[in-house]
N, C-alpha and C positions, 0 to 999 in steps of 0.2 A: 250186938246190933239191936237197936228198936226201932219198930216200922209200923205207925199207924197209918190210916188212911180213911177219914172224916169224909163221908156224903152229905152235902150241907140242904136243907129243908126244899120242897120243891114247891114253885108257886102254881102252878096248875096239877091239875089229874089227880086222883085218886084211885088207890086200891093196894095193892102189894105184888110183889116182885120179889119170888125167893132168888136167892144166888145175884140178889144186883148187883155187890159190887165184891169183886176175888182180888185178895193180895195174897201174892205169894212169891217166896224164897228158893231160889234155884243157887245149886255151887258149881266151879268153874268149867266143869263138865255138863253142865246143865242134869245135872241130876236134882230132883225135887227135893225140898231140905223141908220147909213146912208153908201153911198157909191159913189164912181166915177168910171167910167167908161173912154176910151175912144179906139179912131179908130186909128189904125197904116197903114204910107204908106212905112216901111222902116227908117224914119229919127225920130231921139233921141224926145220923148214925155214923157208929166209926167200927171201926174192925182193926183190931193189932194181933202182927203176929207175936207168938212167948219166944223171948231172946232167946235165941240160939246158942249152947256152948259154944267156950273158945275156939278157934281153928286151932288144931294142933294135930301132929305127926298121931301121937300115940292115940286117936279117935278112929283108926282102922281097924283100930283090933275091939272095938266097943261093936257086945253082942247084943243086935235087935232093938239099940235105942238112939235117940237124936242124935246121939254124940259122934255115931260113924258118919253121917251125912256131910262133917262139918271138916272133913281132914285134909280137903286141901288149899295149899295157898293160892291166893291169885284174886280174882276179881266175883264178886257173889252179886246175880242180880234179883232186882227187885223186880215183879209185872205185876202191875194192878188191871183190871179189867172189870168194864161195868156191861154189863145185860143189855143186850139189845133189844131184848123185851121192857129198859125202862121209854123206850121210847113208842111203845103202844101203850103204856099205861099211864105215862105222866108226862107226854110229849117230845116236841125233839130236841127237846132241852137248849140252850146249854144244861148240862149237869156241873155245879162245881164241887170239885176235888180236892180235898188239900192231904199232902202228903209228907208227914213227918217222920224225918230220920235220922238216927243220933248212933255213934259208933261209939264204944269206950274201949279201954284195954292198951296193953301195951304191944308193940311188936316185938320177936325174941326170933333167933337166931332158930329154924329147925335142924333136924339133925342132920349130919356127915356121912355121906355115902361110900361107901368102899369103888364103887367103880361111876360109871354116866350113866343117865336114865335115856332111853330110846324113845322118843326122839328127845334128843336136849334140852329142850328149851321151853316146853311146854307147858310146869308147873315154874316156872324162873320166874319171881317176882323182883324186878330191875330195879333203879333208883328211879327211874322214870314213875314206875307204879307208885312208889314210896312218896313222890312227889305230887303223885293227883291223889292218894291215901288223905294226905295230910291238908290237901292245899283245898281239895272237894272238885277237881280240874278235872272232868274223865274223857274230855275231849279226844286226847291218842287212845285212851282205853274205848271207848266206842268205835274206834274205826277197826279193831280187830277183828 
């Protein structure tokens, strides 16, 4: 997955704003995966996070790097958030935002369980999922 997120120039105010605008990666647990950060003085900025390793079963067993963050199936979100201190230093905006997201890779079969996970159902990526994966549909996936 790649995930920029472009602060486009501001027509009033002046000064800087560290932390104005936060993108970050959470997985289906909400557990924090990675994020970028940066500082605004006024003029057009973007912030990407670095692709993520593939989701895959065998990224559990991955000691003290990105790659355990990333093990399980299902649905990973994105939260951008800007400063609400841009609006004491550069007004009350609008701020515009543009948010680019591009997914590549294949999907593959993970591994076979000897018995059921407790509770059932919870890491289950359905045909349903497969269908907003594919289609960019996350409509039933947001109502979860």
């Amino acid at each position: 997955m790649h995930a920029v997120a472009e602060l486009d120039a501001s027509p009033s105010g002046h000064g800087y704003v560290g932390g104005a605008l936060n993108l970050s990666l959470y997985s289906p647990v909400r557990g924090y995966v990675d994020g970028a950060s940066l500082g605004y003085t006024g003029t057009r900025r973007s912030a990407a996070l670095d692709p993520p390793p593939p989701v895959e079963y065998a990224n559990r067993y991955a000691v003290l790097t990105g790659e355990n963050t990333v093990r399980f199936a299902g649905d990973y979100y994105l939260v951008l958030h800007l400063s609400e201190k841009m609006a004491g230093t550069f007004g009350t905006g609008p701020f515009h935002v543009t948010l680019r997201v591009r997914v590549d890779g294949q999907a593959h079969d993970g591994p076979r369980y000897a018995g059921r996970p407790e509770p059932g159902d919870v890491f289950t990526v359905t045909e349903q999922d497969r269908r907003a994966a594919a289609t960019g549909d996350t409509g039933a996936a947001a109502s979860r």
